[in-house]
N, C-alpha and C positions, 0 to 999 in steps of 0.2 A: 488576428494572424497576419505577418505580414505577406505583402507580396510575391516573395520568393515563395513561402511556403505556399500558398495559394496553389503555386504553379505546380508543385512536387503532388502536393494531392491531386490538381488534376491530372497528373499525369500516367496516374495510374500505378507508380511504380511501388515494386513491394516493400515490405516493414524492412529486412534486413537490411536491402540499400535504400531505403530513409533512415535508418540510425546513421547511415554516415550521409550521406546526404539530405539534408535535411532543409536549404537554403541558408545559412549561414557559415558553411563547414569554410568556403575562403572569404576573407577580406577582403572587401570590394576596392579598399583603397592601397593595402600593400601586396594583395595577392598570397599571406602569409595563411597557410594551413589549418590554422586555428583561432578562434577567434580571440580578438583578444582581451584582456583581462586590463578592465579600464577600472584601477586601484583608486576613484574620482568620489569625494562627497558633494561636490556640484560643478555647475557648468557654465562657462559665461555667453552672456547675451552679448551677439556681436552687434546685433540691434534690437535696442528696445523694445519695437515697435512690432517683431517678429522672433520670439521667443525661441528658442532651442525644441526638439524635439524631447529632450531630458534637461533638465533644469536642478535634480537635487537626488538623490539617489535611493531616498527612501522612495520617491515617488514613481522614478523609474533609471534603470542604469540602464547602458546598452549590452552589459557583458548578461545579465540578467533578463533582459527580454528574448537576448536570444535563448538563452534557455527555457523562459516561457512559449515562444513561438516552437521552437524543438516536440515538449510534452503535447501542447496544443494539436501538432501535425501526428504525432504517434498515438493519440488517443482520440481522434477523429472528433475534437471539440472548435469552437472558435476564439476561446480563449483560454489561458493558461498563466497564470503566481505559480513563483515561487519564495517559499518560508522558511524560516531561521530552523527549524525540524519539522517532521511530520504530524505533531502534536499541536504547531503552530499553526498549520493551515487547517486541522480540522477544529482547533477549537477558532479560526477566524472565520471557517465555514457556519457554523453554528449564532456565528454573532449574527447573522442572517435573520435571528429569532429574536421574541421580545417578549417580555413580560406575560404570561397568562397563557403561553402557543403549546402544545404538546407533541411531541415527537415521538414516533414507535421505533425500534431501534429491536435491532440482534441481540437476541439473548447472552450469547458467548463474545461479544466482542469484545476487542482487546482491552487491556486493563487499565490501559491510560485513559482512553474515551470512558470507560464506565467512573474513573475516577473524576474524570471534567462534568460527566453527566449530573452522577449522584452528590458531589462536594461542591461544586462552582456553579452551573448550571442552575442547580435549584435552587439556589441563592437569590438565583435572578430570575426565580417563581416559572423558569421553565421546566414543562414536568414531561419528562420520559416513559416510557410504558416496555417492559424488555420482553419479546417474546420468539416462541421457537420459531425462523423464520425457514425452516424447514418445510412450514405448513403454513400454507396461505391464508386460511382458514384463521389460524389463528392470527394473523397480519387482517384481517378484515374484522374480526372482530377487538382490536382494539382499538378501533376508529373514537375519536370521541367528535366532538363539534368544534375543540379548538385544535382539533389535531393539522401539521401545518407540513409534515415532512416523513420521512419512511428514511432510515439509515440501515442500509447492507453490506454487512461482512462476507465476501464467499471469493474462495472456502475462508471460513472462519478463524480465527487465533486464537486457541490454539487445536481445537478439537475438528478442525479443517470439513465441517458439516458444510454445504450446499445450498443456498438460496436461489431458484427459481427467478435469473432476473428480469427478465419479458413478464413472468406472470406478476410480479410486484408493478414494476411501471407500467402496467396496463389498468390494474385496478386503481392504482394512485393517480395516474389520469384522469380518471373518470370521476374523480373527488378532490381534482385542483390540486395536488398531494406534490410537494420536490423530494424528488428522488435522489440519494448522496451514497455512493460507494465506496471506499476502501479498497484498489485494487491493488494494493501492494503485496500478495502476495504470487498474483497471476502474471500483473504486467502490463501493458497495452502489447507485450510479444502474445501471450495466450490470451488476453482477454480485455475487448474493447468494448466495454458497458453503455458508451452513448449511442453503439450502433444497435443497441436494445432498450433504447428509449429512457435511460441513466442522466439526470440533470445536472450533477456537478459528481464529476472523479477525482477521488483524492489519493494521496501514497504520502507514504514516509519513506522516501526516496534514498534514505539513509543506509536501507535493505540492497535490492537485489537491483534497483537502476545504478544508484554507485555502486555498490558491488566489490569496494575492496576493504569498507570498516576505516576508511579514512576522512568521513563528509557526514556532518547532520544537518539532514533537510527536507523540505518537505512541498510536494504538489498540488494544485488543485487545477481541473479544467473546469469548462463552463461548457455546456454546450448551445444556451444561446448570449446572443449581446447581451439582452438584457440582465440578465445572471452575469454575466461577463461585468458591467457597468456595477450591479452591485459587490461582487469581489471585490473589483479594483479600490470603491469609495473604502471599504474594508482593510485591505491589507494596508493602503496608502494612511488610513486614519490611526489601524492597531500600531503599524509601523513595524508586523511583524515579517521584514523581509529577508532575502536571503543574501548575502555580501557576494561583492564580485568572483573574489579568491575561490567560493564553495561554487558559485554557480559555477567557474571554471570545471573545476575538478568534477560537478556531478554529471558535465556533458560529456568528457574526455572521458567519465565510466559508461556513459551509457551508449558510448560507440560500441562497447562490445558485450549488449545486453544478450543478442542473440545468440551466440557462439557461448556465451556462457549458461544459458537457459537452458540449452539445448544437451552442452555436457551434464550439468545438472541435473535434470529431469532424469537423461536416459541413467544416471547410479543410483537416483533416489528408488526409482522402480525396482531397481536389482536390493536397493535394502531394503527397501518395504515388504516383497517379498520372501526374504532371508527373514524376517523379523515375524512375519504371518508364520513362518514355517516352523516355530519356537514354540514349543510348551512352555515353556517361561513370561511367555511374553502374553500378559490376559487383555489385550488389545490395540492393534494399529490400526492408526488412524490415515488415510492417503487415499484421493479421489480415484488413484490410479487402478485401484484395488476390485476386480470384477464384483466384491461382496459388499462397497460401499458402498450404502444406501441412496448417497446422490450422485454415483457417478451417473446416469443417465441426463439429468439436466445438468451436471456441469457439462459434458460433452455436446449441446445443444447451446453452449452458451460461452464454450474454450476450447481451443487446439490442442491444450495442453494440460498435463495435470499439477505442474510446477515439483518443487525442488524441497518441499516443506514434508517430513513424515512426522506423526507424533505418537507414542508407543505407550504403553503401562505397565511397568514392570513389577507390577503387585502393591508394592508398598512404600511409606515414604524411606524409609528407614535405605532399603535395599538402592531405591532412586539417587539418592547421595552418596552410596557406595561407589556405584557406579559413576557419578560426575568426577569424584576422587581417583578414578582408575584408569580414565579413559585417557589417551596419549596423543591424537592427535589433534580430534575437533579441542578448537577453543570452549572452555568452558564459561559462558559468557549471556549476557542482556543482547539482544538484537540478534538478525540472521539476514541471509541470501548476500553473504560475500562468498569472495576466492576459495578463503578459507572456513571449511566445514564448523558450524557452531551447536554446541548442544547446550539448550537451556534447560530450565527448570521453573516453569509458568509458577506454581507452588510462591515459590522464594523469588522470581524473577519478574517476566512480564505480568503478571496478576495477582501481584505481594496485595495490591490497593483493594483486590476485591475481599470480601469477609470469607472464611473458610465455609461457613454451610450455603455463600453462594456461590462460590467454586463450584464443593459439592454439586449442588443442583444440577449446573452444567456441563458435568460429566468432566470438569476439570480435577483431577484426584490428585494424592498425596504423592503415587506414584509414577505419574505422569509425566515425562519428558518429550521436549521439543528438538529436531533434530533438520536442522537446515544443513542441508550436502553441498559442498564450496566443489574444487576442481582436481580434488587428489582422487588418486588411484582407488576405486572402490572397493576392491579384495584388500585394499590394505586397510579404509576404514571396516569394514564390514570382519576382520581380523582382528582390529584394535576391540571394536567395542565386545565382540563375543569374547577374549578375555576379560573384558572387564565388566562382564554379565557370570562368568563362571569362576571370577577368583572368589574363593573364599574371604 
C-alpha cells in the first residue's frame, strides 16, 4: 500500500470519503483531479543503474497500482491486483495450489468458479470438496490431510445463503487452512472479510464497484505481505492484468459505490418484500428478509444486505415468459450496475454446472436473479408484476 494510503487508513476516516479520497484522487505533479491514464507498454531507464519504479506494464503500470492501492485501502488488506476480469483473479488466486492440495469450497458457488474448479483445476490433480457452507460442521468435516484452503461465497450466487465468516477463519486457523472470499456481491461498502480474519478477497469488479456494465475486471487483496509477494510472482508470471484504459474507468465507478449501494439496497428491500407477498412466487431469496435463515450471521458480519434478490417462479417454462415480458431490467449475464438486470442462473451464470447439480443446490428451473440498478422502484416493481400476470 502506498504511502498516501497508509495515511488515509490512519486517519481514521470513513469508507464514503475514502472512495473519493483515497490517496491518489489528485496528481502530485499536475494537480489534475483524476488520475491519470498512462496509455505506456513500458518505461525508460533514465539511469541504468537505478531503475524506474515501473519498467513494463505487465509488471506494473502506475494508472494500475493506483487502483490496486484504492481496493487495498477499502478492503482493509495490504495488498491489492488488479485482472483482465473477475474470473482472472480467482482463477490466478487458485494458482497458489499445486498438484495433489485439496480445497473445500461452497456448495452454490458461482458457475464460473465451479467450472475452473471441476474442468481445469482437476486437470492439474487439484481436488475440491463442495459443501453446505451454511454449516460448519460440515466445513470441518471435510478436512482431509492435503486440504490447503477454505473458499467462501456469502451470500452466495445465486441462492444468496450465508457463511458464517469469523467461524470459518477461526477454525481454518487452527489447521494452517488460507481463507479466499468472493466479496462481490456485498462490497468492502457492506462487508470487509479481512477484518474477520479473510486471507485474500476477491471481486469481479465488473459488478457493482464499476457499476455501469461498461469495464471487465477483476480484484484481489492480500491481507498479508507475504500473500501479497505471492499474488504479485502470480499475476506478474500469468500476465493476467488489467490495462490502463479499465483501471481508469473501474476507479471513476467506484467513486460512487456508496451512493449507489445505498439507493440500491433501500428498492431491493421494497421488492423482496412485494415479491414474499405473492402467492405466485414459491420462494425469495434476500438476507434482508426477517425469515432468512442466515440473516442473523450475515448481520454480525455486514452493514448491509446488498442489492441482489433471487425469486422462483414455479417453473422453467413460466421463468422465460417472464424474461420475455419484462420491460425495463436488462435481460442479461452479470449484475450491480445503474441499470436493473434480471438474469437466469438456469441458462445464464450456471449454464456450466450439470442440471441435477443445480438441482441439488436449490438452483431451479424457475429460478431468477434480480439485481436492482437506480430506477424508480414502483416503476420496476410495476414492470415485472405485469410480466408475472400477462398471460
Amino acid at each position: 500500500m502506498s504511502d498516501a494510503n497508509r495515511k488515509k487508513t490512519e486517519s481514521g476516516l470513513k469508507f464514503e470519503t475514502k472512495l473519493l479520497h483515497f490517496g491518489d484522487e489528485i496528481d502530485q505533479t499536475t494537480g489534475a483531479s483524476s488520475v491519470p491514464i498512462y496509455q505506456a507498454s513500458t518505461f525508460h531507464h533514465f539511469d541504468i543503474f537505478n531503475p524506474p519504479q515501473h519498467d513494463y506494464s505487465r509488471s506494473g503500470n502506475p494508472t494500475r497500482q493506483a487502483l490496486e492501492d484504492y481496493i487495498a485501502l477499502l478492503e482493509g488488506g495490504v495488498r491489492g491486483f488488479a485482472y483482465s476480469s473477475g474470473m482472472a483473479a480467482i482463477s490466478s488466486v487458485f494458482m497458489m495450489f499445486s498438484a495433489g492440495d485439496h480445497i473445500i469450497v461452497t456448495e452454490d458457488v458461482y458457475g464460473g468458479t465451479y467450472r475452473l474448479l471441476t474442468t481445469i483445476l482437476s486437470r492439474m490433480q487439484i481436488e475440491t470438496t463442495f459443501v453446505d457452507m451454511t454449516n460448519i460442521e460440515e466445513v470441518k468435516a471435510a478436512l482431509k490431510p492435503n486440504t490447503k484452503a477454505v473458499y467462501m461465497e456469502t451470500p452466495s450466487n445465486p441462492t444468496l445463503k450465508i457463511t458464517d465468516i469469523a467461524a470459518v477463519t477461526s477454525w481454518s486457523k487452527e489447521h494452517e487452512l488460507i481463507t479466499i472470499l468472493d466479496n462481490t456481491f456485498m462490497t468492502p461498502y457492506y462487508q470487509r472479510p479481512i477484518e474477520f480474519g479473510v486471507d485474500i478477497v476477491v471481486h469481479s469488479a465488473t459488478k457493482f464497484l464499476g457499476g455501469h456494465s461498461d469495464v471487465l475486471a477483476g480484484l484481489a487483496v492480500a491481507r498479508t505481505d507475504e500473500l501479497g509477494t505471492q499474488l504479485k510472482r502470480l499475476q506478474n508470471g500469468l500476465g493476467t492484468v488489467l490495462g490502463a484504459q479499465e483501471s481508469w474507468l473501474l476507479m471513476r465507478g467506484m467513486k460512487t459505490l456508496g451512493a449507489r449501494m445505498a439507493h440500491s439496497e433501500q428498492s431491493t428491500a421494497k421488492l423482496a418484500a412485494w415479491l414474499k407477498g405473492r402467492k405466485d412466487i414459491t420462494a425469495v431469496y434476500y438476507p434482508g428478509l426477517e425469515d432468512h435463515p442466515g440473516r442473523e450471521a450475515h448481520e454480525r458480519q455486514s452493514t448491509g444486505y446488498g442489492a441482489v434478490v433471487s425469486f422462483d417462479v414455479g417453473s422453467g417454462d413460466r421463468a422465460k415468459a417472464v424474461l420475455n415480458r419484462v420491460k425495463l431490467p436488462i435481460v442479461a449475464v452479470s449484475l450491480g450496475a445503474v441499470e436493473s438486470i434480471l438474469s437466469y442462473p438456469t441458462m445464464m451464470s450456471h449454464a456450466a454446472m450439470p442440471a441435477e447439480v443445480r438441482h441439488e443446490r436449490g438452483i431451479t428451473d424457475g429460478l431468477l436473479r434480480f439485481s436492482v440498478g437506480l430506477e424508480d422502484i414502483d416503476d420496476l416493481i410495476a414492470d415485472l408484476e405485469q410480466a408475472l400476470e400477462a398471460e
